[in-house]
DRENLONU-350622 format. One line per field, with one value per residue (C-alpha): x, y, z; chain. Coordinates in nm, 2 decimals. Layout:
N
u	X ...
v	Y ...
w	Z ...
mol	A ...
# end
This chain:
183
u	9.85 9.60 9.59 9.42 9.21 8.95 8.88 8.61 8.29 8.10 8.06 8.19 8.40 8.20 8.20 8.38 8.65 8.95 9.03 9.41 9.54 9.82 10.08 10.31 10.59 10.73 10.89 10.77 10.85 11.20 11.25 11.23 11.08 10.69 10.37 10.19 9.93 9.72 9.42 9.23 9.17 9.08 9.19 8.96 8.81 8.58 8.77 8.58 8.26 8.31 8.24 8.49 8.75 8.88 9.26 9.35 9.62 9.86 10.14 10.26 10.54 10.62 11.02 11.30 11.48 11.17 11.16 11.13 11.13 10.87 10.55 10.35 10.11 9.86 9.94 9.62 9.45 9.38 9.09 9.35 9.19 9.39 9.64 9.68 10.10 10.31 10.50 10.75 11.00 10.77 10.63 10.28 10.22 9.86 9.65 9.46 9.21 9.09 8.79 8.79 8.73 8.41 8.27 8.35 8.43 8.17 7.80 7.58 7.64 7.96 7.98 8.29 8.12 8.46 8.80 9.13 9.26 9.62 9.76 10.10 10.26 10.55 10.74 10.90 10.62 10.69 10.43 10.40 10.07 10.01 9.70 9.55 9.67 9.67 9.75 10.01 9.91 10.15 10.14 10.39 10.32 10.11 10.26 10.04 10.20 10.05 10.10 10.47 10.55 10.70 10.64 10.91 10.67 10.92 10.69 10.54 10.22 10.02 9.70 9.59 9.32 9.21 9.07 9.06 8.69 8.88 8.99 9.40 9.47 9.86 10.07 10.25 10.52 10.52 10.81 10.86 11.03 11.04 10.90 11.14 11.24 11.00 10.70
v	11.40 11.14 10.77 10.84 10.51 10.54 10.20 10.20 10.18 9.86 9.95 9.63 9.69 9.72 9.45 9.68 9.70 9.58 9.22 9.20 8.83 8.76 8.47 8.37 8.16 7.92 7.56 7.28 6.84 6.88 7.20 7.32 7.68 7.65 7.87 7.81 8.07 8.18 8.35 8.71 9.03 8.79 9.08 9.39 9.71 10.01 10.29 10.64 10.47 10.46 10.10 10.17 10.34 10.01 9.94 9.51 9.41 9.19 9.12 9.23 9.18 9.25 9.32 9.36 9.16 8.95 8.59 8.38 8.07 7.81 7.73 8.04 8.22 8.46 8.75 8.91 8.60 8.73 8.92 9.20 9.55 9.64 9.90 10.22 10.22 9.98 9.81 10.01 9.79 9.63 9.67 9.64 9.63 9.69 9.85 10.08 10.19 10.53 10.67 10.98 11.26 11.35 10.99 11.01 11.36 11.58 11.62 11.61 11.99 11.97 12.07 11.89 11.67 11.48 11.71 11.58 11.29 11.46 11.22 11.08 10.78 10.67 10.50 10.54 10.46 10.37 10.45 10.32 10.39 10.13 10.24 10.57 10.91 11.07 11.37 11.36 11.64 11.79 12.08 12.30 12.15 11.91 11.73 11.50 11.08 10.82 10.48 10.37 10.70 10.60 10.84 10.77 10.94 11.00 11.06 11.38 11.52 11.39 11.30 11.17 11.31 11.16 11.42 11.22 11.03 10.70 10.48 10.50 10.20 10.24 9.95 10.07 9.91 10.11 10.03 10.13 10.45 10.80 11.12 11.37 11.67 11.98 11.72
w	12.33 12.41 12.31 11.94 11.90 11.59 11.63 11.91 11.74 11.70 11.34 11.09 10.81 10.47 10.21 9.95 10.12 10.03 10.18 10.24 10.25 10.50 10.45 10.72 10.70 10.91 10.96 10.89 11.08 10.91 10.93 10.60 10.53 10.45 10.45 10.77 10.82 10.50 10.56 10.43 10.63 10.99 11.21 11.03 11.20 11.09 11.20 11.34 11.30 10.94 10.74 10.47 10.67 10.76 10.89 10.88 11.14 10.99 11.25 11.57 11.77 12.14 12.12 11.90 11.79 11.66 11.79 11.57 11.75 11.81 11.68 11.49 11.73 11.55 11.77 11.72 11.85 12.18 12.38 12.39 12.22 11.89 12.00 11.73 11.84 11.87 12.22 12.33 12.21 11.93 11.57 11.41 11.03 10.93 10.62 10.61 10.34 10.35 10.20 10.01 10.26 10.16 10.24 10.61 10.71 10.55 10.48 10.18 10.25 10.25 10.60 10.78 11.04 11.16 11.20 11.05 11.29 11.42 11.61 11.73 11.83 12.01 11.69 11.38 11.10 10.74 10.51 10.21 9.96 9.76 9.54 9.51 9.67 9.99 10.19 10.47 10.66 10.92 11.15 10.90 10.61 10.33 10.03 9.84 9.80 9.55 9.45 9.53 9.76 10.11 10.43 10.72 10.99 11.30 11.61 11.50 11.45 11.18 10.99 10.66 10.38 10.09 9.86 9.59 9.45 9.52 9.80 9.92 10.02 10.25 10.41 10.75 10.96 11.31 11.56 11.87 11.97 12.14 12.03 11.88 12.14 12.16 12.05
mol	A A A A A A A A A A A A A A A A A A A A A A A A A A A A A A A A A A A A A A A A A A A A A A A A A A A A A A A A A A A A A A A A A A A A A A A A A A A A A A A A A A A A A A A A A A A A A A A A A A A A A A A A A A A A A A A A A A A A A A A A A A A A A A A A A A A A A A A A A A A A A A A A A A A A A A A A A A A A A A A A A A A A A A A A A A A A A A A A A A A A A A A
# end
């Protein structure tokens, strides 16, 4: 399957949208444990060309284990393009708030304009949906998560719909992996 990258349109994410606020801890002159990095929804991006389908990049990190070590870098602080997977041997944890289906995939007709975004990655992804409800959507199968569910997402096919009247706002962690046999 191809690299799936919704994130390629110029479009910004809307003002509505939900702005997530990312604390960081760290050490501080005698090394005591401390907050060193406290700021709101810096790393943002309208996904599929959508203002309010917006995912917020909260941390990376290039191998495992983590390091831990030295001063904190904001790892999304480079010219780099945001990457849907993680490193091979990485994580990313992002958000990403999801407009009901009929916002972004359909017309005033109702006439689907955008498909279901199937798409894999080469990691093991826990989702977790923190407010509203959503559709995993696999090749064999749909079940329907709300607030508090948790998805462990093991390199397979996949997409999310939201065919509620609400926003879903989820929380993923993405690590680095494979992709299962026969996928």
């Amino acid at each position: 399957m191809a690299d799936y990258d919704p994130f390629v349109s110029d479009v910004a994410p809307a003002a509505s949208t939900r702005k997530v606020r990312r604390l960081v801890t760290g050490l501080d002159a005698e090394g005591r444990s401390t907050i060193v990095l406290d700021d709101t929804g810096r790393h943002a991006a309208a996904g599929h060309g959508v203002p309010t389908y917006v995912a917020t990049q909260l941390w990376r990190t290039e191998s495992t284990p983590a390091d831990n070590t030295g001063a904190v870098r904001d790892p999304y602080d480079t010219d780099e393009r945001l990457s849907v997977g993680p490193p091979a041997a990485g994580s990313i944890f992002r958000t990403l708030e999801l407009p009901p289906d009929r916002d972004w995939r359909f017309d005033e007709q109702g006439e689907e304009v955008r498909p279901l975004a199937f798409h894999t990655t080469r990691s093991i992804d826990y989702a977790i949906v923190l407010s509203g409800e959503v559709w995993a959507v696999l090749d064999a199968t749909e079940v329907r998560m709300t607030a508090g569910d948790v998805l462990v997402q093991r390199g397979t096919s996949h997409a999310w719909s939201n065919r509620s009247d609400e926003p879903c706002l989820l929380a993923f962690v993405l690590i680095g992996g494979n992709l299962p046999e026969g996928g």
